[in-house]
N, C-alpha and C positions, 0 to 999 in steps of 0.2 A: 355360599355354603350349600344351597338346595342342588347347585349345577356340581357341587363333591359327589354328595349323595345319590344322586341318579347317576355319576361315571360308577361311583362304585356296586350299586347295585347292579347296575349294565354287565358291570364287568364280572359279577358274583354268577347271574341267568346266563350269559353267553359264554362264558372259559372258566369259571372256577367248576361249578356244578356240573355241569359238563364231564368236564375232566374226570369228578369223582364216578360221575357215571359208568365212563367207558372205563376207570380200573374194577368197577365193582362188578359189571358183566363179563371182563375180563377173567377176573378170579373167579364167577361164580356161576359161570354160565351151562357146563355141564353135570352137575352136581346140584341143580335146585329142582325145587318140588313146583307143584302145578301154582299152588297160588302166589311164590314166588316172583314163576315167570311171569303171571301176569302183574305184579308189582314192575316188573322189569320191563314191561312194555307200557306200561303208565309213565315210567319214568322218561324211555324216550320220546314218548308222547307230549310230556309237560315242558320237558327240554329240547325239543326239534331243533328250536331256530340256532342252539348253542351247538347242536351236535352236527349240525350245518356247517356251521365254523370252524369245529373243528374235525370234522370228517376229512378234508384233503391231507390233515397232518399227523390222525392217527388212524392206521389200518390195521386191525387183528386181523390175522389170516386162520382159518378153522385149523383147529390139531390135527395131527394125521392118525388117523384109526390104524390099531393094530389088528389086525385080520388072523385069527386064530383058528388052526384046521392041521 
């Protein structure tokens, strides 16, 4: 029962939470305010070793800025 509970927690800190991370800076990364981003920098901070994991499988690529002139 204890060796459930620690796969699922494991599994909760390394790919679920995670995950929710990288859609949430995904949607919200150009449009937040100062103390925001630093929430958003705690977060990868708290979660490194999950964003570890899954860094080789997900890659956002920056927007392309529209250049107005």
């Amino acid at each position: 029962m204890i060796l459930i509970i620690y796969a699922v927690l494991a599994g909760t800190y390394l790919l679920v939470m995670p995950a929710i991370v990288y859609a949430y800076l995904n949607m919200r990364w150009y449009v937040v305010s100062s103390f925001e981003r630093g929430f958003m920098y705690f977060l990868m901070f708290f979660f490194f070793p999950g964003m570890l994991v899954l860094s080789p499988f997900l890659n956002f690529r920056p927007r392309r800025r529209q250049i107005e002139g």
